[in-house]
DSSP file (Angstrom, degrees, kcal/mol; ACC not computed):
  #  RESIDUE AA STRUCTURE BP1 BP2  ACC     N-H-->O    O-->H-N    N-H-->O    O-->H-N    TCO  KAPPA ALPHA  PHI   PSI    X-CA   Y-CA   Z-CA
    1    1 A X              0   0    0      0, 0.0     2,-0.0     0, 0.0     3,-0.0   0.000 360.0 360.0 360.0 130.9   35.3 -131.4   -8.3
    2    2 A X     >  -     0   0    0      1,-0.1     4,-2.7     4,-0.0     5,-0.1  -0.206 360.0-122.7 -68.7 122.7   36.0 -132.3   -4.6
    3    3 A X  H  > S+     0   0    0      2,-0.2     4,-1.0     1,-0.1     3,-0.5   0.972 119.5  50.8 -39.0 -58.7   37.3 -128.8   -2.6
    4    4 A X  H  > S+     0   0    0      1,-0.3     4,-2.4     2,-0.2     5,-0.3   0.923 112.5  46.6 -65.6 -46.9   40.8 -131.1   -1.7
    5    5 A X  H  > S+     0   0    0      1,-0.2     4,-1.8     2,-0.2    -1,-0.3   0.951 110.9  52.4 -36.2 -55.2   41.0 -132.0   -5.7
    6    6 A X  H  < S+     0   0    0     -4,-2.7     4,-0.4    -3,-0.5    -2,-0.2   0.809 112.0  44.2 -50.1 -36.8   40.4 -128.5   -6.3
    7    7 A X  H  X S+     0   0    0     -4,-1.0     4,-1.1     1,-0.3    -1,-0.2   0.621 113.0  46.8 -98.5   3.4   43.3 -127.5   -3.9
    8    8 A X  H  X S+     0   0    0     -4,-2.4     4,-0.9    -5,-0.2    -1,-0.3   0.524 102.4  58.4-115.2   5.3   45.9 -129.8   -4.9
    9    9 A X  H  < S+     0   0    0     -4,-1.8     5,-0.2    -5,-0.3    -2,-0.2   0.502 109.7  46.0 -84.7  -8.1   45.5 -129.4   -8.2
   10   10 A X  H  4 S+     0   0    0     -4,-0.4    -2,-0.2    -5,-0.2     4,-0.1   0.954 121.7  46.8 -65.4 -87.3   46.4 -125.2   -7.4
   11   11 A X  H  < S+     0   0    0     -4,-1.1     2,-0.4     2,-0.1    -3,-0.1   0.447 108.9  54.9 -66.2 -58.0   49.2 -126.8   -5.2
   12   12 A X  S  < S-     0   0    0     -4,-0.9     2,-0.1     1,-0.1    -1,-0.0  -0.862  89.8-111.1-124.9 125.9   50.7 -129.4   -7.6
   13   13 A X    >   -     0   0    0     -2,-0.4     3,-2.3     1,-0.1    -2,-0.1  -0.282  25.8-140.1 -37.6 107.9   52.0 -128.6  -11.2
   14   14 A X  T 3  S+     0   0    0      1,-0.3     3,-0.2    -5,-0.2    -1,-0.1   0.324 102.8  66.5 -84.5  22.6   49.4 -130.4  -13.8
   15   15 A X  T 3  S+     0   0    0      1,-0.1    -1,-0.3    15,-0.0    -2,-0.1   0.594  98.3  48.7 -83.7 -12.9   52.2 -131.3  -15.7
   16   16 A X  S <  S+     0   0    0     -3,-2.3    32,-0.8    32,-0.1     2,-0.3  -0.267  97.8  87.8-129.4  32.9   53.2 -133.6  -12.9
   17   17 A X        -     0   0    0     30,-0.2     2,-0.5    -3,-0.2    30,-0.1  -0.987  60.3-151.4-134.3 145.8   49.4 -135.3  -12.5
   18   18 A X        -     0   0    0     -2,-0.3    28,-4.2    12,-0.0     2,-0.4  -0.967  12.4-158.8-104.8 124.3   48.1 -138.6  -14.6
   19   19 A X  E     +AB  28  45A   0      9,-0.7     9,-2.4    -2,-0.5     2,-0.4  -0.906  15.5 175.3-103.7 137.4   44.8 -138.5  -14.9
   20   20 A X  E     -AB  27  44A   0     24,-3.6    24,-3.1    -2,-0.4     2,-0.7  -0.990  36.1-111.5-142.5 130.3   42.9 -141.8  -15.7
   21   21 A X  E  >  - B   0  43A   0      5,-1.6     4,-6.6    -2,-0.4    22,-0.2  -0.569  18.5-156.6 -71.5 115.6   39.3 -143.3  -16.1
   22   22 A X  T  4 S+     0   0    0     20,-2.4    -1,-0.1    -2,-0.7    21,-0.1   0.682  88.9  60.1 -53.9 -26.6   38.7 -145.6  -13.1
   23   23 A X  T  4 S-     0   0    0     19,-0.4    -1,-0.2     3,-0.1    20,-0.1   0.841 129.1  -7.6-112.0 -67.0   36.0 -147.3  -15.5
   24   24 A X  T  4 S-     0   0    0      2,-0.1    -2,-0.2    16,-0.0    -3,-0.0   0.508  93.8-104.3-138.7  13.9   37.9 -148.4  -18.1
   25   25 A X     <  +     0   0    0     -4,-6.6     2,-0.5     1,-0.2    -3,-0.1   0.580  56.3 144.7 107.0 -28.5   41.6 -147.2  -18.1
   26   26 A X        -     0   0    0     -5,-0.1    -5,-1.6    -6,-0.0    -1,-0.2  -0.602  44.4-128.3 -92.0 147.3   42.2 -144.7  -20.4
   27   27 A X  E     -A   20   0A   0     -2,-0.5     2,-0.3    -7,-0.2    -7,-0.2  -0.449  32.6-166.0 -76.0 133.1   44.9 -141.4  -19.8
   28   28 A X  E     -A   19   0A   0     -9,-2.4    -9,-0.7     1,-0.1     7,-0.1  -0.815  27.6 -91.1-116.8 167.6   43.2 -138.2  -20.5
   29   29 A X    >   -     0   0    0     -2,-0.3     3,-0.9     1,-0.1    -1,-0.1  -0.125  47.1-106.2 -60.9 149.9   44.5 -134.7  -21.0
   30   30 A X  T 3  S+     0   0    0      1,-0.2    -1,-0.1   -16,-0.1   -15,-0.0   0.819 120.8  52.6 -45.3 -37.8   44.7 -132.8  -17.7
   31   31 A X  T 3  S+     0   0    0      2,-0.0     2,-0.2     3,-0.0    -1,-0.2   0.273  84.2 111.9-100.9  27.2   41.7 -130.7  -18.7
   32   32 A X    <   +     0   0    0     -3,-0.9     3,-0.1     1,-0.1    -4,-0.1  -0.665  37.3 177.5 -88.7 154.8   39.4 -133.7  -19.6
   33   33 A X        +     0   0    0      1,-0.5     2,-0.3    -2,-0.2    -1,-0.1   0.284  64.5  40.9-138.3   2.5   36.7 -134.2  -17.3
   34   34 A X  S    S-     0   0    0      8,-0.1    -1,-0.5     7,-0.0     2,-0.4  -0.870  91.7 -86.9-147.9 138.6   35.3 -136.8  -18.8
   35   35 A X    >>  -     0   0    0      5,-2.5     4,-2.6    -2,-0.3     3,-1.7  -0.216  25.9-166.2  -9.4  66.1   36.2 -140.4  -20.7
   36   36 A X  T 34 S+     0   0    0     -2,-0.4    -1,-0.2     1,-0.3    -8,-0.0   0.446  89.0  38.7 -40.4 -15.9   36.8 -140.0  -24.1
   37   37 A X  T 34 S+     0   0    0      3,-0.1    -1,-0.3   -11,-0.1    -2,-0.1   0.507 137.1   8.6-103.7 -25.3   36.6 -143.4  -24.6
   38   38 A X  T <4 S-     0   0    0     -3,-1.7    -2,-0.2     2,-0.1    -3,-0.1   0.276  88.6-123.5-151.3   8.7   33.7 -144.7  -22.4
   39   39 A X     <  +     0   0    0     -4,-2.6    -3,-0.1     1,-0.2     0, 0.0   0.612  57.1 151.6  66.5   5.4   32.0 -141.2  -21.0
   40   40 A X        -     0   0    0     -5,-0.3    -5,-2.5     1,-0.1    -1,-0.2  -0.388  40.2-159.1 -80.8 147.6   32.6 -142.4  -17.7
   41   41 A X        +     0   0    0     -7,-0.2     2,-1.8     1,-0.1    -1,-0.1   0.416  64.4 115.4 -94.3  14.4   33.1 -138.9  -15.0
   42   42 A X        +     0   0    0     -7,-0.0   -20,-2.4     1,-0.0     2,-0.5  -0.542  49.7 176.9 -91.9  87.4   34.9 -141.5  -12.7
   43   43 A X  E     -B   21   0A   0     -2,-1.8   -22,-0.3   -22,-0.2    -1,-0.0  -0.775  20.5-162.5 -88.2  71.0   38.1 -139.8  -13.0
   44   44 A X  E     -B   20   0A   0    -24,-3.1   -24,-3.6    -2,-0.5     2,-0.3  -0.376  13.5-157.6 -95.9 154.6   41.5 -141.2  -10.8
   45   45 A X  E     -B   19   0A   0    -26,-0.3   -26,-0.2     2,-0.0   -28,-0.0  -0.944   6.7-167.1-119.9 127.9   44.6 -138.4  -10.5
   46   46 A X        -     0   0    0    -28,-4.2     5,-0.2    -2,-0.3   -27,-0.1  -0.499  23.7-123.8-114.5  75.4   47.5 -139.6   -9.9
   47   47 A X     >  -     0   0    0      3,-0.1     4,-0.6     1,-0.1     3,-0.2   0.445  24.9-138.3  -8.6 119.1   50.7 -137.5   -8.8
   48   48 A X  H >> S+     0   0    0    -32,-0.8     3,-2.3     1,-0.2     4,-0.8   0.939 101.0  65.0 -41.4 -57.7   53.4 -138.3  -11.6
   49   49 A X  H 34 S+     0   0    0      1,-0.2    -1,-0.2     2,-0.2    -2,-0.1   0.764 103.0  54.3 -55.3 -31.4   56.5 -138.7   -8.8
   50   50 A X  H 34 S+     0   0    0     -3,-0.2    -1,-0.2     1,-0.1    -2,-0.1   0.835 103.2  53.2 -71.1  -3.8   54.3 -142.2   -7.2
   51   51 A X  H <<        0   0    0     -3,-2.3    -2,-0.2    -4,-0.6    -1,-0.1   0.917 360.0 360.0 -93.8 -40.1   54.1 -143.8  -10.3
   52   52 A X     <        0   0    0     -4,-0.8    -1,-0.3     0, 0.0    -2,-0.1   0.279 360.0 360.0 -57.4 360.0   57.9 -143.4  -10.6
C-alpha cells in the first residue's frame, strides 16, 4: 500500500470507498487486498460521493 493510499484511507470513512479489481471488474470488501475472482493485486479505490 502507497503512503497517500495509506493516508486517505485514515482520512476517509471506509464505508464511503469502492474498491474494485482494475483486471477484471469485481467490488471487493474494503479489507480485500486481493481479487477474489481473478487474484489480481491491481486494486482501484474509489471515493463513494464521485460515483454519485
Amino acid at each position: 500500500m502507497s503512503y497517500t493510499t495509506a493516508v486517505r484511507r485514515w482520512l476517509v470513512n471506509d464505508d464511503e470507498v469502492v474498491r474494485e479489481c482494475r483486471d477484471c471488474g469485481t467490488m471487493l470488501e474494503p479489507t480485500d487486498w486481493k481479487c477474489l475472482s481473478c487474484g489480481s493485486v491491481e486494486i482501484a479505490e474509489y471515493e463513494r460521493s464521485v460515483l454519485q
